[in-house]
C-alpha positions in Angstrom: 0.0 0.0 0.0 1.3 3.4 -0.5 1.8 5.7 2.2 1.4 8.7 0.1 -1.8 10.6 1.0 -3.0 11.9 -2.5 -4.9 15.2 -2.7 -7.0 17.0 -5.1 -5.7 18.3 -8.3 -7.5 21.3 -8.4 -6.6 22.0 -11.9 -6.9 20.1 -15.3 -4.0 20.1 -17.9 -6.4 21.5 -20.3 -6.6 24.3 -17.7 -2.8 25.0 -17.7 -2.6 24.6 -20.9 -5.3 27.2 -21.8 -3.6 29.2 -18.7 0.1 29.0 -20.0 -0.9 30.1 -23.4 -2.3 33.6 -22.2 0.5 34.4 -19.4 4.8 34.7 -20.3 5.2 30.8 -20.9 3.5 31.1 -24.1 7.0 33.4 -25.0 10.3 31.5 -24.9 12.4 30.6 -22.5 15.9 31.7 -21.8 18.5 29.4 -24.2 20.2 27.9 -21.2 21.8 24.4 -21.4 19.5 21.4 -20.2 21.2 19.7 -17.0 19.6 16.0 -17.9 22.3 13.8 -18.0 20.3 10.6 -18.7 20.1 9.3 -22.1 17.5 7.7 -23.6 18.9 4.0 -23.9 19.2 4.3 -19.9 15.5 5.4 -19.6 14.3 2.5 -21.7 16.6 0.0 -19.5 14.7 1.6 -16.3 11.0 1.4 -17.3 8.5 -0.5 -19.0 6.2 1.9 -21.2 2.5 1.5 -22.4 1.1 2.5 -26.1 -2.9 2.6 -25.8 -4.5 2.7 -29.0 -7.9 4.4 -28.3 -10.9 3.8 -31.2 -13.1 6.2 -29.7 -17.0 5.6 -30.5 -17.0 2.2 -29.8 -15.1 -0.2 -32.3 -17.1 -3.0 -34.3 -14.9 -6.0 -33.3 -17.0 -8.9 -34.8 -15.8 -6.6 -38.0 -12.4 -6.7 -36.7 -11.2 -9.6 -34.4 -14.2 -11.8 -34.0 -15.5 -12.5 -37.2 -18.6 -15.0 -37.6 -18.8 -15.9 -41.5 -20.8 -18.9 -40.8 -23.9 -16.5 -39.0 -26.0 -15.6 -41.9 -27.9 -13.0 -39.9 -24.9 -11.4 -37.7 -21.7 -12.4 -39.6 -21.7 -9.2 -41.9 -19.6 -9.0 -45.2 -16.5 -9.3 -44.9 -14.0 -12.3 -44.6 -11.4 -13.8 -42.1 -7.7 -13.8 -43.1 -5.1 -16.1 -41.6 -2.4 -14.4 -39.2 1.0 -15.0 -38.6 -0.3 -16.3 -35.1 -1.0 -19.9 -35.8 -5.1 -20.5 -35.6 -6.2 -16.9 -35.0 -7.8 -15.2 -38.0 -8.5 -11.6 -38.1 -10.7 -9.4 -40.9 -9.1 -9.3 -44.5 -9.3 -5.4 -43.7 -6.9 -5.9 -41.6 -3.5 -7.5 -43.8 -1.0 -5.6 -42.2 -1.9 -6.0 -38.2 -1.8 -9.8 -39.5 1.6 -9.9 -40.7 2.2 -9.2 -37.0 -0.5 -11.0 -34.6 2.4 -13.3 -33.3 3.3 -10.6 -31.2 -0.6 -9.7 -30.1 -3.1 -11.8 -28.3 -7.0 -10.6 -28.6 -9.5 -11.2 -25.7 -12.5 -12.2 -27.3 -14.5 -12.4 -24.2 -15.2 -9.1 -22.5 -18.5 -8.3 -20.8 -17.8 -4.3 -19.7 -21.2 -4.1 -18.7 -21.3 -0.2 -19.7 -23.0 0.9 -23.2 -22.8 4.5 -22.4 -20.2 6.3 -24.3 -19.1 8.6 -21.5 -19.6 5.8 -19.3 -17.8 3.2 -21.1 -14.9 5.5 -22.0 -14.4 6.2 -17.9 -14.6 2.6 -17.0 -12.0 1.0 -19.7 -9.5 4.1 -18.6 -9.8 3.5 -14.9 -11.7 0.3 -14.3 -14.4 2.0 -12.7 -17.7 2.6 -13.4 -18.1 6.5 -12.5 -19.0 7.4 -8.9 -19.7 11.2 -7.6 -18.1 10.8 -4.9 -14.7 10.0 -6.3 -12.3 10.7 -9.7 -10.5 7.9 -10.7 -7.3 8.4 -11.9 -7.1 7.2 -15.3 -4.8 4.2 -15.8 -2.1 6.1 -17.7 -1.7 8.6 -14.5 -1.1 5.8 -12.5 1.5 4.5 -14.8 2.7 7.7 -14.6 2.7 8.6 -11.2 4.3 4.9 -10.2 6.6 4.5 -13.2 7.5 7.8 -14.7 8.3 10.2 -11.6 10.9 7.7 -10.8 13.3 8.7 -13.7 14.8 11.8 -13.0 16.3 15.0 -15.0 13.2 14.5 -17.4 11.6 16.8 -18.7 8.9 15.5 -21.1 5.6 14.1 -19.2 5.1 10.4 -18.3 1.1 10.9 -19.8 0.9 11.4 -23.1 -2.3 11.9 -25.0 -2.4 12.4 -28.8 -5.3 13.2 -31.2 -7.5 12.5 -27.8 -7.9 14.1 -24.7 -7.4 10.6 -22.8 -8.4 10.4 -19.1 -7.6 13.2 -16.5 -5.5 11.7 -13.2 -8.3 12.5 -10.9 -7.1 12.7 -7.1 -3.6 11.9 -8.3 -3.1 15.5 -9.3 -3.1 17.3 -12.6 1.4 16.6 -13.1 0.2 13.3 -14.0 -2.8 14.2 -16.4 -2.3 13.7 -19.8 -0.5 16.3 -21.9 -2.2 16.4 -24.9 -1.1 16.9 -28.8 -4.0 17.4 -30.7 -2.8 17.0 -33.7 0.4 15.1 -34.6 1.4 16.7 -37.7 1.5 20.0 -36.6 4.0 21.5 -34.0 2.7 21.5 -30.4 1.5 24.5 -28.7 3.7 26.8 -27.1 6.6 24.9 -27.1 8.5 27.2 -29.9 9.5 30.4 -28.4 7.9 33.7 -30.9 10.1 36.6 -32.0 9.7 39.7 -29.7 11.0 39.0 -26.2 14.7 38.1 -25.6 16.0 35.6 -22.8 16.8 38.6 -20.2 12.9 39.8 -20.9 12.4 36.0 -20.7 14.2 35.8 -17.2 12.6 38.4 -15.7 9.1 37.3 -16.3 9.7 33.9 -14.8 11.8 35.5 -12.1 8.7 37.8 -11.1 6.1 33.9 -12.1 7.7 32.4 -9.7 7.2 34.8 -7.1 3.4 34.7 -7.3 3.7 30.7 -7.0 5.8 30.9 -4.0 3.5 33.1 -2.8 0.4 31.1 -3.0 2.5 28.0 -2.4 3.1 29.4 1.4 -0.1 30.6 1.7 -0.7 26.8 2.1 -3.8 26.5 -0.1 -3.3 22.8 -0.6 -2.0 20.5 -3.4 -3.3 22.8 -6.3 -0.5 25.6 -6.3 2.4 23.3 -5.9 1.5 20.9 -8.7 0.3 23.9 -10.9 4.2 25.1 -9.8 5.5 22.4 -11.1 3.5 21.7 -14.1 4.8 25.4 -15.1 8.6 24.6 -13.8 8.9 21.7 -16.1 6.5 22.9 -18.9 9.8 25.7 -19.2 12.2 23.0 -19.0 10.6 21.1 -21.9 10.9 24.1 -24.0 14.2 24.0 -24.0 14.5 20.4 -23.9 16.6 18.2 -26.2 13.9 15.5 -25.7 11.0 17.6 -27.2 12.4 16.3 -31.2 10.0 13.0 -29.9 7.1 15.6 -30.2 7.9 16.3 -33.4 7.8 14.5 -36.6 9.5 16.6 -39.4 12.9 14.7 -39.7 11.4 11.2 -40.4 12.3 9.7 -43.4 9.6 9.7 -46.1 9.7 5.9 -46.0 8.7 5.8 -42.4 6.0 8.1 -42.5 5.0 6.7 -45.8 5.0 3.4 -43.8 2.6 4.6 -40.7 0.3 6.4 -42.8 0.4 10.3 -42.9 -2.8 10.8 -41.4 -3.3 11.9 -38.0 -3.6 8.2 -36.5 -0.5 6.8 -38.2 1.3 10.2 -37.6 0.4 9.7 -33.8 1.6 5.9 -34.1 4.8 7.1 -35.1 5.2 10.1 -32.0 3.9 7.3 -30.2 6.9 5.1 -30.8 9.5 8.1 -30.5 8.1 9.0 -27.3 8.6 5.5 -25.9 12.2 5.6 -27.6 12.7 8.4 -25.7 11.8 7.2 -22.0 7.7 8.6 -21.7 6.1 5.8 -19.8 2.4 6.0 -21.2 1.1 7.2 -24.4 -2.4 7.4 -25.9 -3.4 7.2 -29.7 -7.0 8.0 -30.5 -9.1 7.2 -33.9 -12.1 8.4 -33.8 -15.3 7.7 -35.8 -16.6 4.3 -34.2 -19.9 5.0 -33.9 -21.3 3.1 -36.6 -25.0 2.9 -36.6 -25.3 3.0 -40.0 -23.7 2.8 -43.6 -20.9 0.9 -41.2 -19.2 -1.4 -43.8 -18.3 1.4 -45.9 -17.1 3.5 -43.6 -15.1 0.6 -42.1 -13.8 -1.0 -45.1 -13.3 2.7 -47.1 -11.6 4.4 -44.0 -11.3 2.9 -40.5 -9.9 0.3 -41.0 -7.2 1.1 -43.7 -6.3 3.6 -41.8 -6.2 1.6 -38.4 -4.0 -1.4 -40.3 -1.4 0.8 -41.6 -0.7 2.9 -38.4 -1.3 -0.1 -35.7 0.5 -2.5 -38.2 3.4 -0.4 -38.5 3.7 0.3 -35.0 3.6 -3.2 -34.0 6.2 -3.7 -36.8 8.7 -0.8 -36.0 8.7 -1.3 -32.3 9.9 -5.3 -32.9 12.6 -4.4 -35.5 13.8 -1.8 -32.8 13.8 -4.6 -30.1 11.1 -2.3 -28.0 8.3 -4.9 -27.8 9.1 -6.6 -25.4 9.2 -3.6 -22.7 6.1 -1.6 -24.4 2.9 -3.0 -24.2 0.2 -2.2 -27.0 -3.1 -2.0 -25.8 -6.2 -1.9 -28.7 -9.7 -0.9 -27.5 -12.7 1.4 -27.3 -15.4 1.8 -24.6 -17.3 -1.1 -26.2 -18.0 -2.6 -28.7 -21.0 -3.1 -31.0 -23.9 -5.5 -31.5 -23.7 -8.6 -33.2 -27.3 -7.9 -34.5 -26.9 -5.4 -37.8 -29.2 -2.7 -37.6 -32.1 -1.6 -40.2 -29.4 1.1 -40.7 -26.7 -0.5 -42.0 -25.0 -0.7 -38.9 -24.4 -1.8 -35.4 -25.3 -0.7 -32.0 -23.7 -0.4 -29.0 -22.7 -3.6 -27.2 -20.8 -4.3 -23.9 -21.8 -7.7 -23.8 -19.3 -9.8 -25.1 -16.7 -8.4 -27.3 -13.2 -8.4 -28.3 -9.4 -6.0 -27.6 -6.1 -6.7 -28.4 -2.8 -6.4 -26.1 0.5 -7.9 -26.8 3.9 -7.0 -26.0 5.8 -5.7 -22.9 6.7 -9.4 -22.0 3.4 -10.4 -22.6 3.1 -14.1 -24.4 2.2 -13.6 -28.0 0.1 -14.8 -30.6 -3.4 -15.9 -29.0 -7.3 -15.4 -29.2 -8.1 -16.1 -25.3 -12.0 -17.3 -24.6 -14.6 -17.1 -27.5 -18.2 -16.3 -28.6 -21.0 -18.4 -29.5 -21.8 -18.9 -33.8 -23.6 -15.4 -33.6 -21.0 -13.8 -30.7 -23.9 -12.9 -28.3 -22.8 -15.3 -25.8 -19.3 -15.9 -24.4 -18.7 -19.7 -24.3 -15.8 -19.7 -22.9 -12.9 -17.8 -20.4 -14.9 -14.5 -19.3 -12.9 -11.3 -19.3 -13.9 -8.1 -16.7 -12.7 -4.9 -17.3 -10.6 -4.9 -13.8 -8.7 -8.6 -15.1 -7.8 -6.9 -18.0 -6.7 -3.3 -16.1 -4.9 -6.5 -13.8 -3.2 -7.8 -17.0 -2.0 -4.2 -17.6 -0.8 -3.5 -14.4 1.2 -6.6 -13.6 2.6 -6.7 -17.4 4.1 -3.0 -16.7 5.5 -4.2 -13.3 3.4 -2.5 -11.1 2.0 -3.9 -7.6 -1.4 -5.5 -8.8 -1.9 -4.6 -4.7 -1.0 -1.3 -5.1 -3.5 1.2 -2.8 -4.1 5.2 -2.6 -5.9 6.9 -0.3 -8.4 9.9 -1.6 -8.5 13.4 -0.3 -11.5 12.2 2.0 -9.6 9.2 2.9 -11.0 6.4 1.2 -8.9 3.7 0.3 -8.8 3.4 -3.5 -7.0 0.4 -5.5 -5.5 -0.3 -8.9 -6.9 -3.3 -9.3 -10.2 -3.9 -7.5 -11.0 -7.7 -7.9 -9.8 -8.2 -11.0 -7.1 -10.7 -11.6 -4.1 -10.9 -14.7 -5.3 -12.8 -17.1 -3.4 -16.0 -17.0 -3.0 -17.0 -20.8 -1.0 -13.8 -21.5 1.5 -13.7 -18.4 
C-alpha cells in the first residue's frame, strides 16, 4: 500500500494549458543548457512503457477480431484472413496488423457491462464505473505517477495523449494528467518560443512567475498551487529540452512516415513510438469515428480500417525491429463494442456484452485469441474477461503492484486493481 496521502488536483491540464498560453510561458524561454544527463537507452533499460491505441465511438470488433462468417444474420460481409499467429484469424481489412498478430493476443470475451459512451470511455480508462463521490485516476496517470516520476532529469511528461484528450488523473493530481497533442502533424502548442521577447525579458518574467507561486504555495492552499508550480517549472524546462524532437515528426524519413500512414492516427503511431524511444512511460493514440450505426461497412472498409491497419500494423512492426516490444505494451480498445445484431441502418449498435481487444507486447506471451463467442458472438462460451482482469493484466505486465492502494482526499482507500485478476494465458 502506498503511504502517500494523494490530494486534489485542483486543476486540469487543459486548464494549464489554456492558462500557459495567455501568461509569459507562451513566449520563450531563456537558451540555457539542459542539465539532464540521462540518455535515452538508460530510460528505456529503467521502465517498462504503455502504447494505448484508443478507437473512440465504440469499435465493431466482430468486424475486426471476432468474425462469424458462418452466421447468416450477424456475420456481416466481410471475410477472415489467416495471421502470422497460428489459428487466430482476423478481418481481410486488416493485412498488415496480421503480418504481426504473433506478437498480439486478442481477448474475445469481454462483458464491460457499460453501453454508455461517457460511461464506457471512464470505465476502460480507470476500471471504474463513475462514482460522484470519487475521480479515478485514469490508468495512464497511474502509470505515470508509479513509473514515470521515478526517472529523474526528465523533462517531457510520463502521460501522453495524442489526437485524444485521454483520461484526466483524478485525485492523483493534474502533473500526471495527460499532456495532450492534438494534432500530430503540426507543431505542439507553445513549445517554440515567438520573436519579440529576448531571454533577459524572458528571465525576468519567470523571475517575477515564480514569485506569485511561492506566494500562494506558502499561503498553504493545498495540493493545487504546488502541482500547478511544477507543471509550469517543467512545462519551461521542456521548452528547451533536447527530448521535445519525440514531439515532433519533421525529420522522419519519407519511407517511415510513408510506412505509418500520414494521417493523424499513423502520424500519432509514429510520435507514439518516438516518445517511448525516448523514456515517456504511457502514451495514448485516439481514432475516432466508431460509432457506426449506419452505412458501417463502408465506412469501415473505405476508411477505418485502412487507416487503423497501416498505423497499428506499423507500430507493432517498427517497435519489434527496434527490439522495443518486449518492454512496451500495446493495448487496442474502445469503450465497447457493437452488436452482433446489424441494424435496419446498415449498422451496429452499442454492445458491452461480449466483445473483443487486443494487447501484446511488454513481455506479454504472443500470438493468441483467449475465450470465445458463441456462432452469432452474443454469448461468451468460454474464459470471461472483466474490465478490472484486464486493467490486472496491464498492471502486472508493466511491473506495477497488482496490490497497489491510494488513499483519496477524503480518505477512502482506492486500488488499482479492485478484484480483478491478470489474465493467466497472457503472463
Amino acid at each position: 500500500m502506498s503511504d502517500s496521502l494523494i490530494v486534489p488536483s485542483g486543476m486540469s491540464r487543459r486548464h494549464f494549458m489554456g492558462h500557459m498560453a495567455s501568461t509569459t510561458l507562451a513566449l520563450p524561454a531563456m537558451q540555457f543548457m539542459s542539465s539532464m544527463t540521462a540518455n535515452a537507452a538508460a530510460l528505456r533499460k529503467a521502465n517498462k512503457s504503455c502504447i494505448l491505441l484508443w478507437m473512440s465511438g465504440g469499435p465493431s470488433h466482430m468486424d475486426i477480431w471476432d468474425l462469424k462468417p458462418d452466421s447468416s444474420k450477424n456475420g456481416g460481409p466481410f471475410k477472415p484472413i489467416t495471421t502470422s499467429a497460428d489459428g487466430v484469424m482476423i478481418s481481410e481489412h486488416m493485412p498488415n496488423v496480421a503480418k504481426q498478430m504473433q506478437h498480439m493476443n486478442i481477448v474475445r470475451s469481454l462483458n464491460s457491462k457499460e453501453g454508455n459512451h461517457d460511461r464506457g470511455t471512464y470505465m476502460m480508462h480507470t476500471g471504474y464505473a463513475p462514482n460522484p463521490t470519487v475521480v479515478h485516476p485514469g490508468w495512464g496517470s497511474v502509470c505515470s505517477y508509479e513509473l514515470g516520476q521515478k526517472l529523474e532529469n526528465f523533462d517531457l511528461p510520463h502521460c501522453i495523449a495524442i489526437n485524444t484528450p485521454g483520461q484526466p488523473a483524478g485525485f492523483l493530481g493534474m502533473t500526471h494528467s495527460p499532456f495532450m497533442v492534438q494534432n500530430p502533424n503540426a507543431p505542439v502548442a507553445n513549445l517554440k518560443p515567438p520573436a519579440g521577447v529576448d531571454a533577459d525579458r524572458m528571465g525576468r518574467r519567470l523571475q517575477m512567475l515564480g514569485m506569485v507561486e511561492d506566494q500562494f504555495v506558502s499561503q498553504r492552499r493545498g495540493q493545487a498551487p504546488i502541482d500547478h508550480k511544477a507543471v509550469y517549472n517543467k512545462t519551461v524546462r521542456m521548452m528547451n529540452s533536447r527530448y521535445t524532437q519525440a514531439l515532433s515528426l519533421d525529420k522522419e524519413p519519407a519511407a517511415v512516415r510513408d510506412a505509418y500512414g500520414r494521417g493523424s492516427f499513423g502520424s500519432g503511431c509514429l510520435m507514439a513510438r518516438k516518445l517511448v524511444e525516448t523514456g515517456v512511460t504511457f502514451v495514448e493514440v485516439g481514432l475516432g469515428g466508431w460509432d457506426t450505426h449506419q452505412n458501417a461497412f463502408e465506412t469501415l472498409s473505405q476508411r477505418l480500417m485502412p487507416e487503423l491497419d497501416k498505423g497499428m500494423g506499423a507500430l507493432i512492426a517498427d517497435l519489434a525491429q527496434r527490439n522495443l516490444l518486449d518492454n512496451t505494451m500495446v493495448v487496442w480498445m474502445g469503450e465497447f463494442g457493437r452488436t452482433p445484431r446489424i441494424n435496419q441502418d446498415g449498422g451496429r449498435d452499442h454492445w458491452p456484452v461480449s466483445w473483443s481487444i487486443a494487447m501484446g507486447g511488454g513481455g506479454m506471451k504472443g500470438g493468441q485469441a483467449v475465450g470465445s463467442t458463441d456462432r452469432d458472438g452474443v454469448e461468451i462460451t468460454d474464459r470471461p474477461v472483466g474490465v478490472m482482469d484486464v486493467i490486472a493484466t496491464m498492471t502486472k505486465t508493466m511491473g506495477i503492484n497488482v496490490e497497489t492502494q491510494y488513499t483519496t482526499p477524503r480518505g477512502r482507500p482506492m486500488k488499482v486493481v479492485d478484484a480483478g485478476k491478470p489474465i493467466a494465458e497472457l503472463i
